[in-house]
PDB file with one MODEL, atoms N, CA, C and O in Angstrom:
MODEL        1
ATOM      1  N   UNK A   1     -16.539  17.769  23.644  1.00  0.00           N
ATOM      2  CA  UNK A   1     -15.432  18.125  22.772  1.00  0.00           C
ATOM      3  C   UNK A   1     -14.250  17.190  23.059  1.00  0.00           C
ATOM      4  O   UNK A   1     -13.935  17.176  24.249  1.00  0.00           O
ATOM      5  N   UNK A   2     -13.460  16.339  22.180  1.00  0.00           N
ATOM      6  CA  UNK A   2     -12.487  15.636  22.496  1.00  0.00           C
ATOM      7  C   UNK A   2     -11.277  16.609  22.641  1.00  0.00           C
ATOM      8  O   UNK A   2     -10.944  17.742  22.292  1.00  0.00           O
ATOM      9  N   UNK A   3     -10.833  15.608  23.306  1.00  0.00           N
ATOM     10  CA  UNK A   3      -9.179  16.352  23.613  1.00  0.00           C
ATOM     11  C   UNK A   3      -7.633  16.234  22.458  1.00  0.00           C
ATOM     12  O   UNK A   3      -7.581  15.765  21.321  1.00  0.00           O
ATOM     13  N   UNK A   4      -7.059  16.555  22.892  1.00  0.00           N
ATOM     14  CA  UNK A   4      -5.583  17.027  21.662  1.00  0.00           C
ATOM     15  C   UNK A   4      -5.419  15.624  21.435  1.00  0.00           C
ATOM     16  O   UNK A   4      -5.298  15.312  20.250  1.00  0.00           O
ATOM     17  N   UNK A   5      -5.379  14.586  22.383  1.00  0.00           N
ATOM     18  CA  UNK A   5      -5.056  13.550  22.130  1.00  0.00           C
ATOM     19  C   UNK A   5      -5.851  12.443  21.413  1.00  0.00           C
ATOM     20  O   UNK A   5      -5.434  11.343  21.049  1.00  0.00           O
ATOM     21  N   UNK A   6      -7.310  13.062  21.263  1.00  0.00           N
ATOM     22  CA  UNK A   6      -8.424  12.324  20.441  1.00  0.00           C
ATOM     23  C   UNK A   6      -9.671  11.546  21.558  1.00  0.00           C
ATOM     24  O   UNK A   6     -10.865  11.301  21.389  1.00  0.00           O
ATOM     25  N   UNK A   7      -8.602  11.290  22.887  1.00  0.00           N
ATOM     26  CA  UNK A   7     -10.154  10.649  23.778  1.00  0.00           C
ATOM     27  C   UNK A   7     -10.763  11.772  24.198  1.00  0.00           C
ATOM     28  O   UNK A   7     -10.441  12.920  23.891  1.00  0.00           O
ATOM     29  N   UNK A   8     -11.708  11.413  24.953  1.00  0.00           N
ATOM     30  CA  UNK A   8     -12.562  12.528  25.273  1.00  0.00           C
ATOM     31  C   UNK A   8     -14.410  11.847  24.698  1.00  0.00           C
ATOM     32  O   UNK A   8     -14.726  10.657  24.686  1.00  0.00           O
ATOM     33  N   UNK A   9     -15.115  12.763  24.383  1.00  0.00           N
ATOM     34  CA  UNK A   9     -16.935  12.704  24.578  1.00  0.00           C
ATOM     35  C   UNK A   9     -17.162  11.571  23.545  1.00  0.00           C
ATOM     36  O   UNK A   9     -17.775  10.505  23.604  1.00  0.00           O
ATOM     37  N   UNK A  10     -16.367  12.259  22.473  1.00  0.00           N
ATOM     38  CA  UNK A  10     -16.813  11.586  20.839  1.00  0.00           C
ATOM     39  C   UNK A  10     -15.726  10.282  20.629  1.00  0.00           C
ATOM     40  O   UNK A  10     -14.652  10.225  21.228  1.00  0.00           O
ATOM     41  N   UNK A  11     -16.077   9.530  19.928  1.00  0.00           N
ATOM     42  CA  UNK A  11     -15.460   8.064  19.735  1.00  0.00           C
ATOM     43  C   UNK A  11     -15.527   6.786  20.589  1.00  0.00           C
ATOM     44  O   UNK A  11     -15.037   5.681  20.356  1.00  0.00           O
ATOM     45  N   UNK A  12     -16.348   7.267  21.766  1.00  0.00           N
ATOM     46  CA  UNK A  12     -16.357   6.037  22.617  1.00  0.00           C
ATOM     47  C   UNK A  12     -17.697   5.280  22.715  1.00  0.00           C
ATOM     48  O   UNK A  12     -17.705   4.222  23.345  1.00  0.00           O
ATOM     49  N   UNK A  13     -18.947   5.779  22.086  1.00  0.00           N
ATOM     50  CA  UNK A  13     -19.940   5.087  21.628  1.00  0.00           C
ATOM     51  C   UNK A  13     -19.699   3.733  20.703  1.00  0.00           C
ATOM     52  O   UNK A  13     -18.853   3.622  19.816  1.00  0.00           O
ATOM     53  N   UNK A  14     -20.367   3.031  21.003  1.00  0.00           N
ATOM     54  CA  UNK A  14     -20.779   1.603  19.662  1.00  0.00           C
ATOM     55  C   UNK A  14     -20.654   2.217  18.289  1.00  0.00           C
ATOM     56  O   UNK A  14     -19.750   1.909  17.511  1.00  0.00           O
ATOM     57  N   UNK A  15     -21.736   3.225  17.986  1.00  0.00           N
ATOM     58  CA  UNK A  15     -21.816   4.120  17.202  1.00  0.00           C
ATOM     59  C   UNK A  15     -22.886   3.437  15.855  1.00  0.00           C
ATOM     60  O   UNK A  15     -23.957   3.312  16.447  1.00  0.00           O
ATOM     61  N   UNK A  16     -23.016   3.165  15.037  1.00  0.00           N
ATOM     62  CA  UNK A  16     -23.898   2.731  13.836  1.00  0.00           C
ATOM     63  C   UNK A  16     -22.876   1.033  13.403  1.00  0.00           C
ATOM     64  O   UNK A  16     -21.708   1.045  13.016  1.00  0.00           O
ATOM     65  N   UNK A  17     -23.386   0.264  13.529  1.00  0.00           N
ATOM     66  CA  UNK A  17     -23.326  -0.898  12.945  1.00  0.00           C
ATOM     67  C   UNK A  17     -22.536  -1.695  14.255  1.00  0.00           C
ATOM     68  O   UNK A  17     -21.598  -2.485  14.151  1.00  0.00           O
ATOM     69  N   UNK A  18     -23.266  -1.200  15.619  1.00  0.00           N
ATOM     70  CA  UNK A  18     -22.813  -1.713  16.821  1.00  0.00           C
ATOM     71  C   UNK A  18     -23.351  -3.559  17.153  1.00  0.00           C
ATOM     72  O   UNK A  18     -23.573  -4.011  18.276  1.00  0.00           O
ATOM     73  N   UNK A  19     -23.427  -4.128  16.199  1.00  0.00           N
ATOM     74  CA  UNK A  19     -24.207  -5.422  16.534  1.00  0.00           C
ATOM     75  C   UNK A  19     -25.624  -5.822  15.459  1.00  0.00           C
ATOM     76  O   UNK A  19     -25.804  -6.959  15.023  1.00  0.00           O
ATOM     77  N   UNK A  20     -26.327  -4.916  15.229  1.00  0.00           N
ATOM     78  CA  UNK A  20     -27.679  -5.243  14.642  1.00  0.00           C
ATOM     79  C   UNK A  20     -27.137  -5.076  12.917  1.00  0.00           C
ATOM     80  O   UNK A  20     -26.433  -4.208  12.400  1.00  0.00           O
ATOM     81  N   UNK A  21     -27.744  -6.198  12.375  1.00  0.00           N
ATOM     82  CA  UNK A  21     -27.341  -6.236  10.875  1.00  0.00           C
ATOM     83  C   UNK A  21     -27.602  -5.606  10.132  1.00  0.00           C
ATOM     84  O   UNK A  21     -27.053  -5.534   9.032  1.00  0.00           O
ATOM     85  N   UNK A  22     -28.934  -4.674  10.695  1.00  0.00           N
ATOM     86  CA  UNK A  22     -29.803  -4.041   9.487  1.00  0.00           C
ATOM     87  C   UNK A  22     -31.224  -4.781   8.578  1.00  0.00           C
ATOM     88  O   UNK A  22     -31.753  -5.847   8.890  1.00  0.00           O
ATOM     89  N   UNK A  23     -31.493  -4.195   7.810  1.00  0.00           N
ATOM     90  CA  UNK A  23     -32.667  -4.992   6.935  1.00  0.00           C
ATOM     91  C   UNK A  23     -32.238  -5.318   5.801  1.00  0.00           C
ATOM     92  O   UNK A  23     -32.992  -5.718   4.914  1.00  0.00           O
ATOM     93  N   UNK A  24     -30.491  -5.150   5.609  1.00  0.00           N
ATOM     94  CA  UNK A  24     -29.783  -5.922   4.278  1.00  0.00           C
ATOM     95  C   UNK A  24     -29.272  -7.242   4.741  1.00  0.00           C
ATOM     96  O   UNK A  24     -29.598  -7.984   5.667  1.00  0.00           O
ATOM     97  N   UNK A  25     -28.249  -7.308   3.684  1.00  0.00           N
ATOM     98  CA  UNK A  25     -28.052  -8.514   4.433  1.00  0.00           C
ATOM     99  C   UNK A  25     -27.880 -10.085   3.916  1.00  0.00           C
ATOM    100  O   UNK A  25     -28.187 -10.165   2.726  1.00  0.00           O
ATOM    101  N   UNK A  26     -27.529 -11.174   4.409  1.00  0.00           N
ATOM    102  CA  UNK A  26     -27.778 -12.890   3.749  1.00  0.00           C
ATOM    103  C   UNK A  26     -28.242 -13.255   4.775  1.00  0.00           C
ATOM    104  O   UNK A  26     -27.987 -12.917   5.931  1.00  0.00           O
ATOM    105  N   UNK A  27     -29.185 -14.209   4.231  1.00  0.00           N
ATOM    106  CA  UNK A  27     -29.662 -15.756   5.475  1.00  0.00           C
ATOM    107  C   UNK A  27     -28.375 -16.882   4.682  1.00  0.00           C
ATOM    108  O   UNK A  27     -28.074 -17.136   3.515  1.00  0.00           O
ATOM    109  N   UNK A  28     -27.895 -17.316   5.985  1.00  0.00           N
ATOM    110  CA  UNK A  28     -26.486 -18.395   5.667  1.00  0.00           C
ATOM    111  C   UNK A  28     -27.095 -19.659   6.143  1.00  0.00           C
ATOM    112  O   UNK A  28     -27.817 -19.663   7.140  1.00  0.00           O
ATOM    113  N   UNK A  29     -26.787 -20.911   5.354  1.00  0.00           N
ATOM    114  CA  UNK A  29     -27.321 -21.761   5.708  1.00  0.00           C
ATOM    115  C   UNK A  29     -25.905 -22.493   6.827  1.00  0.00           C
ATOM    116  O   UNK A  29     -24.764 -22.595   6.377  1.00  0.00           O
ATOM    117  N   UNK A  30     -26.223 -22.881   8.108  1.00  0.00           N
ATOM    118  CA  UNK A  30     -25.236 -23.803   8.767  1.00  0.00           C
ATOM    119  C   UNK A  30     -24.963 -24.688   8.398  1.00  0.00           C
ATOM    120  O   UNK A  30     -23.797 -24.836   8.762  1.00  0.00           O
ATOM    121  N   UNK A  31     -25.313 -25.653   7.750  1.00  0.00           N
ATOM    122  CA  UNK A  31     -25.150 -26.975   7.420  1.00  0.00           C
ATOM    123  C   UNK A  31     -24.746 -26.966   5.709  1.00  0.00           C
ATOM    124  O   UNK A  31     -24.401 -28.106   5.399  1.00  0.00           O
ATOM    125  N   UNK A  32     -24.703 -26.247   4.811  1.00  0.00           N
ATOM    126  CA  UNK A  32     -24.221 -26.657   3.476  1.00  0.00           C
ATOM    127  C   UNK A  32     -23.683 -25.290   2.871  1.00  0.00           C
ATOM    128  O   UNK A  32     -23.186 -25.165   1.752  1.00  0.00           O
ATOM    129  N   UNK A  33     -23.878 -24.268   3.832  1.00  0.00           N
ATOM    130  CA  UNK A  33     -23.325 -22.889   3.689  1.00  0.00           C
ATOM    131  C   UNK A  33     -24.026 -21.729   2.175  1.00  0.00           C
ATOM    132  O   UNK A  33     -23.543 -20.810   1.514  1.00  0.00           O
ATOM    133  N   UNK A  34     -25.079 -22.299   2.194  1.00  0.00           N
ATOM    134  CA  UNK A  34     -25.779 -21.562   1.233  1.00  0.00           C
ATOM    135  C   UNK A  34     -26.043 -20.146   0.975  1.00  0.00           C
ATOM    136  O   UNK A  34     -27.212 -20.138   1.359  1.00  0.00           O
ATOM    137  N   UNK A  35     -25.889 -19.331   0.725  1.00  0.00           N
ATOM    138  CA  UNK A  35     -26.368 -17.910   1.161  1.00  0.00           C
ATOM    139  C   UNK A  35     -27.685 -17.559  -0.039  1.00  0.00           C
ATOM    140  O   UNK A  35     -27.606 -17.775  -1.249  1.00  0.00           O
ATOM    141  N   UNK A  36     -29.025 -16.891   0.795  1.00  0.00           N
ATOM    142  CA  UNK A  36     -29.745 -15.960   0.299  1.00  0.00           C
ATOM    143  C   UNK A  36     -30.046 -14.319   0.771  1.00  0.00           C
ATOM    144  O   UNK A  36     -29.629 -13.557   1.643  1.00  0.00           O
ATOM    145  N   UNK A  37     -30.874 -14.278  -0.180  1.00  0.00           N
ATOM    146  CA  UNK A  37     -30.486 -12.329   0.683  1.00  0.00           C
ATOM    147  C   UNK A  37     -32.007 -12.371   1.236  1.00  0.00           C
ATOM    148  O   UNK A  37     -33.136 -12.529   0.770  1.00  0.00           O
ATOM    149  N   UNK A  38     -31.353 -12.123   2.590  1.00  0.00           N
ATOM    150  CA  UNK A  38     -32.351 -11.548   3.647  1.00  0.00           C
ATOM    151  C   UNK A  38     -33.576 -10.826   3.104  1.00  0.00           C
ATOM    152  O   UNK A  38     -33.196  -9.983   2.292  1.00  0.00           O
ATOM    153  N   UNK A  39     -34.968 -10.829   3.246  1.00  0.00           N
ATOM    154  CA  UNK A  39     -35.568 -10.353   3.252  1.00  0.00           C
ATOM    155  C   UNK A  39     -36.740  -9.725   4.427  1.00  0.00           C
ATOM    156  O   UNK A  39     -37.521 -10.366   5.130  1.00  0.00           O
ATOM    157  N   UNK A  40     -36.537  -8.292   4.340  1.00  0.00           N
ATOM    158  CA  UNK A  40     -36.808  -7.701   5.363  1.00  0.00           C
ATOM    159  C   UNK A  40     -37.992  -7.822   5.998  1.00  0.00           C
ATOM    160  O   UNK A  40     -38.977  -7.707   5.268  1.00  0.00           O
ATOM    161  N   UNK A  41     -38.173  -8.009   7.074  1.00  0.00           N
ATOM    162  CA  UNK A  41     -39.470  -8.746   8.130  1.00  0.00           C
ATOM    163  C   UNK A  41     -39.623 -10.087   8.566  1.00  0.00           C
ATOM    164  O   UNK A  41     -40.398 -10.578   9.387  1.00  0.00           O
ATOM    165  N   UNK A  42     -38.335 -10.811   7.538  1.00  0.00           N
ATOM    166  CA  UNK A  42     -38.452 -12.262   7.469  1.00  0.00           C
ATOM    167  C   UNK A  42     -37.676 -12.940   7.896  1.00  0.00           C
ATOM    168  O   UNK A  42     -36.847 -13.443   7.137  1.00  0.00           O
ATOM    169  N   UNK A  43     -37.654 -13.266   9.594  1.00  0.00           N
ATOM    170  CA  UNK A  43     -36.588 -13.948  10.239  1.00  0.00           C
ATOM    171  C   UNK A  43     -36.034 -14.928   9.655  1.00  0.00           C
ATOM    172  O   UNK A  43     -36.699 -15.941   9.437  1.00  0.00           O
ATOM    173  N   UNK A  44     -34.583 -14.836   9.241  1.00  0.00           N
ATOM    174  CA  UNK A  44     -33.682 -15.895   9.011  1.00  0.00           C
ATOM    175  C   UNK A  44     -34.071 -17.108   9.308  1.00  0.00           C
ATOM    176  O   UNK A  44     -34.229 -18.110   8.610  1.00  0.00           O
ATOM    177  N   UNK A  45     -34.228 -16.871  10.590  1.00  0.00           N
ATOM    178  CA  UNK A  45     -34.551 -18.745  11.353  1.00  0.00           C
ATOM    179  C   UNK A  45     -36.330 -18.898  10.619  1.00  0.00           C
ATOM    180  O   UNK A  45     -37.081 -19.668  11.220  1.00  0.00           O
ATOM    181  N   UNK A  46     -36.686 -18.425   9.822  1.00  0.00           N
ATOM    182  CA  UNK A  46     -37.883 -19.127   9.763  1.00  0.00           C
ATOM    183  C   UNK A  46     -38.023 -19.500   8.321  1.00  0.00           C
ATOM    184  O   UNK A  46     -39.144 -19.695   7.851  1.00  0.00           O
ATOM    185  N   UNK A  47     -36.827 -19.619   7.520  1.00  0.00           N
ATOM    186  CA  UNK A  47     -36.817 -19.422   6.139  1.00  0.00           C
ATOM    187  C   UNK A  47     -35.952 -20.694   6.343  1.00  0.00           C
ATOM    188  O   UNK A  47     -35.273 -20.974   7.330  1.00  0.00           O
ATOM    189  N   UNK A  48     -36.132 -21.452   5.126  1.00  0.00           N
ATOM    190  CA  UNK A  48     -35.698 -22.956   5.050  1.00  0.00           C
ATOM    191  C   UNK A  48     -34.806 -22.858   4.010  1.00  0.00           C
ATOM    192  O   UNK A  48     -35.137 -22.329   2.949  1.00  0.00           O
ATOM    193  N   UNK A  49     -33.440 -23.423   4.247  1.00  0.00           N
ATOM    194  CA  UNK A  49     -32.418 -23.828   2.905  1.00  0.00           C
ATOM    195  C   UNK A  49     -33.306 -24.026   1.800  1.00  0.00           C
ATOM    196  O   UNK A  49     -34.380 -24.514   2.153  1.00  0.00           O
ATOM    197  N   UNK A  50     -33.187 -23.779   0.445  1.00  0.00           N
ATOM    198  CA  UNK A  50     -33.327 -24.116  -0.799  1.00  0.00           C
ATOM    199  C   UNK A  50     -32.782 -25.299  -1.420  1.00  0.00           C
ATOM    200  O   UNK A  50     -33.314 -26.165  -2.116  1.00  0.00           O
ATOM    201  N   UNK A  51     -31.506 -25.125  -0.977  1.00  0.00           N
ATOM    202  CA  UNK A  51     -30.571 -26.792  -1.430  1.00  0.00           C
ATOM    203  C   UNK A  51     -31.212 -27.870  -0.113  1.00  0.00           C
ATOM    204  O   UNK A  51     -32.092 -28.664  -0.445  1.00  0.00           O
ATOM    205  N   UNK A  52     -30.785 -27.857   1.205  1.00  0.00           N
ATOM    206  CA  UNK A  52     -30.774 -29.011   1.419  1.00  0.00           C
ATOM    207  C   UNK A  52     -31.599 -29.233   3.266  1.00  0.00           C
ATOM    208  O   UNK A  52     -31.413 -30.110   4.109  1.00  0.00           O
ATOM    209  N   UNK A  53     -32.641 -27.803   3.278  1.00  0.00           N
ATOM    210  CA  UNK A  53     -34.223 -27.649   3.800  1.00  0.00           C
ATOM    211  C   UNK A  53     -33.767 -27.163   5.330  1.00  0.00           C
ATOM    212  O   UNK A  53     -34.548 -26.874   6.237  1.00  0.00           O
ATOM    213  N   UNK A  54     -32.236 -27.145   5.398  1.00  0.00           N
ATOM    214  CA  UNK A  54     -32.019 -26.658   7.204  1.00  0.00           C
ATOM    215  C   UNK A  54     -32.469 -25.388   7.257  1.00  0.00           C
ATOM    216  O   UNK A  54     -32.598 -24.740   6.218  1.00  0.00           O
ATOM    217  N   UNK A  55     -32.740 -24.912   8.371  1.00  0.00           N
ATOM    218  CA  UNK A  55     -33.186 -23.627   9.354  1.00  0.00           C
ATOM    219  C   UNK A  55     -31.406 -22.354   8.710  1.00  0.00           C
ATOM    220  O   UNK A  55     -30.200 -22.537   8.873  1.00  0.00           O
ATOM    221  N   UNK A  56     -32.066 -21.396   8.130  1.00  0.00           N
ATOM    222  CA  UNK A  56     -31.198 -20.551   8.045  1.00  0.00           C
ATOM    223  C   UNK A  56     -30.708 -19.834   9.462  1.00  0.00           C
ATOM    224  O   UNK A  56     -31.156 -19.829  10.609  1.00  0.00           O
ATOM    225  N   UNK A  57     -29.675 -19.292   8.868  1.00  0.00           N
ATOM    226  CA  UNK A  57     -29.164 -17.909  10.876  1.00  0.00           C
ATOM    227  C   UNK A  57     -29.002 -16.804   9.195  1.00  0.00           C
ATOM    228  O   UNK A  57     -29.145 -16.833   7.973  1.00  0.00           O
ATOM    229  N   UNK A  58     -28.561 -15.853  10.483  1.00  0.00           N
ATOM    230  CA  UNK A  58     -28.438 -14.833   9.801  1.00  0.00           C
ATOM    231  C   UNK A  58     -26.707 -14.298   9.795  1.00  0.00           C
ATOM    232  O   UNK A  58     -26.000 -14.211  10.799  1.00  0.00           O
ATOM    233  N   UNK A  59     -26.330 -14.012   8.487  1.00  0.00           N
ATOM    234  CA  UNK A  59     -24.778 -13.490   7.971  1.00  0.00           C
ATOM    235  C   UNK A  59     -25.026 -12.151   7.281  1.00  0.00           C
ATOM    236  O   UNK A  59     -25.985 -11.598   6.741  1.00  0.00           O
ATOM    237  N   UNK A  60     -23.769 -11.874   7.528  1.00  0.00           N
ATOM    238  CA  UNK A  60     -23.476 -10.113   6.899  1.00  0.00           C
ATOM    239  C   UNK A  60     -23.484 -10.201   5.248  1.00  0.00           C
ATOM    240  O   UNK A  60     -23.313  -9.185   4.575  1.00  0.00           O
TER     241      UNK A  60
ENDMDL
END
């Protein structure tokens, strides 16, 4: 139970969207800044730019 002042048990977790992107999402290209939408199972880094063939990362 938190306290009058709000700290306390609840609020001090990471909580939902602590780091991991999810299965939504863009693959961003580094080099010409391209964005496609992530598709789920399909590591970013293994999916190739469309415009100009670099190694995608992964963006929100």
């Amino acid at each position: 139970m938190p306290n009058q002042d709000g700290t306390g048990p609840r609020g001090q977790g990471r909580g939902y969207g602590g780091g991991n992107p999810g299965p939504g999402g863009q693959c961003v290209c580094p080099q010409c800044g391209e964005r496609i939408s992530h598709e789920r199972g399909v590591p970013c880094q293994s999916v190739s730019c469309p415009k100009c063939g670099a190694k995608m990362t992964r963006g929100n």
